[in-house]
Steps between C-alpha positions, in 0.01 A plus 500: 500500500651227285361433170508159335322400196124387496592187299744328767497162455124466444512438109280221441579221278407514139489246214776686311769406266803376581663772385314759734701602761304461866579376834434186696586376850484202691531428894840399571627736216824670606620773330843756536498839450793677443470861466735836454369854431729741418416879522713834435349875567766730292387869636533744312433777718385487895490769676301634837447827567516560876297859639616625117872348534589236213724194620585238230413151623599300259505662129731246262511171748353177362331287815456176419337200687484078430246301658648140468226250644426119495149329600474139510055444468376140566146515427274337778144488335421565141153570329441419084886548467505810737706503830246558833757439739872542493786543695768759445866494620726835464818281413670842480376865453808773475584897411775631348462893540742779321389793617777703462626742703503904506605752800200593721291223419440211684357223298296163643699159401268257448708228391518173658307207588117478522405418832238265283796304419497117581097567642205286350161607456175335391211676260159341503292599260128558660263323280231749500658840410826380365715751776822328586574468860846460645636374773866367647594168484560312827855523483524916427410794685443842374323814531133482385568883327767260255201239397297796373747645244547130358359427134417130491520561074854411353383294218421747214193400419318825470683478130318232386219526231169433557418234251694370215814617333758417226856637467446831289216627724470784773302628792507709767609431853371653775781839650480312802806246380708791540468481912556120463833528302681779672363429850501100501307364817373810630731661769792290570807686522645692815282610752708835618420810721323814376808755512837609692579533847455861547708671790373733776403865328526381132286424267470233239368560171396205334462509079204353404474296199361189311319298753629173644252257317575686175152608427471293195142486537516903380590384132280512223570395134520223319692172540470260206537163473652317165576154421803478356605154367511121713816399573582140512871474566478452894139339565177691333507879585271804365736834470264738614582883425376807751510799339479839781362828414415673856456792695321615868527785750481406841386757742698408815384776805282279625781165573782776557328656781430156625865404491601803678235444779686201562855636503323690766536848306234752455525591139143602259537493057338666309677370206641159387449411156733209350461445138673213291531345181631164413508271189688221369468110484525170697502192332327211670540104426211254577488130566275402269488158600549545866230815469731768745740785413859408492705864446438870472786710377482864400590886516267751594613856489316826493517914727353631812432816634396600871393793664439539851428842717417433895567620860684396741394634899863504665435633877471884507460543128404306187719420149356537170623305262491386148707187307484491127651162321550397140669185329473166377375169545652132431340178629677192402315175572630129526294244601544107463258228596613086576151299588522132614200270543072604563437435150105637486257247418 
């Protein structure tokens, strides 16, 4: 299930400085958002190991992947500077897949266009226990399945402090930011099918791996928040600096014998353990005067291993196999905000 942070647009205003970085929305507010995470998976080693046969799938490529997405918000309905209501349109929402390409193996494109792409959709906040619902605009249609995976947070509030701050000081954020920066909005990219047209007597082996949604809610660590310095050159912005220190293991049987289920093959794990690292920084600039984030730019790098062992029943007899995976991680995040109007009162 998707994860989004607990503090989504329900900070409440505070008498605090004006040099205190925190956020504040009107009705009628517009804002732009004009994302594009970058990831590359260099592996190392990846091999399966088919009834005790080895078969290299994929040892030395680098796969790489861009998520390039725009989101125009026009809040409906705000609350003590905090949006209640807005509308959502997916302007554009894009993947550019290199998967490369080895002999044997047949690997799932998922670049192109988002079938979210040019759709609007409305969150209400519910007054009573916060929950965002969602819901297509009149002039979109979609499948309710898409409205679940959406993540109404794109505003990056979950960095904020909780009371006042000065340039010099730090604090912790909440791991959660790391969802919100490499998987922007939740869900929105390519909607694609589960695996390869198999022909009559074969069977397809699919490699598992790191799950769709990236499992970012896995991490633990520490993120840290520190004001660097107020810039004044181009209006009034705080230079906020995230410092990453993380790691998780994921145990995956549970969603990888889901996925096959619906691939329609019959296929039970008894391993499927992904373990990662990553570290690094992203630099984030506030509107201090206009109280929203304008930019996010930074590198995040880091190594993974996986190890999977499960069967496979194909007709009159049953595989064994077992897929071990090592290499390493680089997330590089862009993200750039333009707001017009809803000043909060």
């Amino acid at each position: 299930m998707l994860k989004t942070s607990p503090l989504l647009f329900v900070l409440p205003l505070l008498s605090l400085s004006a040099d205190t970085p925190r956020i504040e929305h009107g009705a009628s507010r517009e804002l732009v958002r004009t994302y594009e995470v970058s990831s590359a998976r260099s592996i190392d080693t990846a091999v399966i190991n088919v009834m005790g046969q080895d078969q290299d799938v994929g040892s030395g490529l680098t796969r790489s992947k861009t998520l390039s997405l725009v989101v125009a918000d026009k809040i409906l309905a705000a609350k003590d500077g905090a949006p209640t209501r807005f509308h959502r349109e997916f302007t554009s929402a894009s993947t550019d897949q290199d998967v490369g390409e080895l002999e044997g193996v047949e690997v799932v494109d998922a670049s192109g266009s988002s079938e979210l792409e040019g759709l609007g959709v409305i969150f209400t906040r519910d007054a009573e226990d916060g929950e965002w619902g969602r819901e297509y605009d009149e002039d979109s249609e979609g499948a309710d399945e898409w409205l679940e995976e959406l993540a109404p947070g794109m505003d990056l509030s979950s960095i904020l402090p909780e009371g006042e701050v000065a340039v010099g000081d730090s604090w912790d954020v909440p791991v959660s930011i790391l969802g919100d920066l490499l998987r922007p909005g939740g869900t929105v990219d390519v909607k694609r099918d589960l695996g390869p047209d198999v022909p009559e007597g074969g069977v397809a082996v699919t490699v598992p791996g790191a799950p769709e949604d990236g499992g970012w809610d896995a991490f633990e660590g520490e993120v840290v928040a520190r004001y660097e310095s107020i810039e004044e050159e181009d209006g009034r912005q705080a230079k906020i600096i995230l410092t990453f220190e993380l790691s998780g293991e994921l145990d995956r049987v549970e969603d990888l014998e889901a996925e096959a289920a619906e691939r329609g093959a019959d296929e039970e794990y008894s391993e499927a353990l992904l373990t990662r690292s990553l570290s690094g920084e992203v630099v984030v600039r506030w509107d201090l005067v206009g109280h929203h984030a304008l930019s996010a730019e930074g590198t995040l790098t880091g190594e993974s291993t996986f190890n999977a062992a499960w069967t496979i029943d194909a007709g009159q007899m049953q595989l064994e196999l077992v897929y071990e995976e090592e290499g390493s991680l680089e997330y590089e995040i862009s993200m750039e905000v333009e707001a017009a109007g809803g000043e909060a009162d």
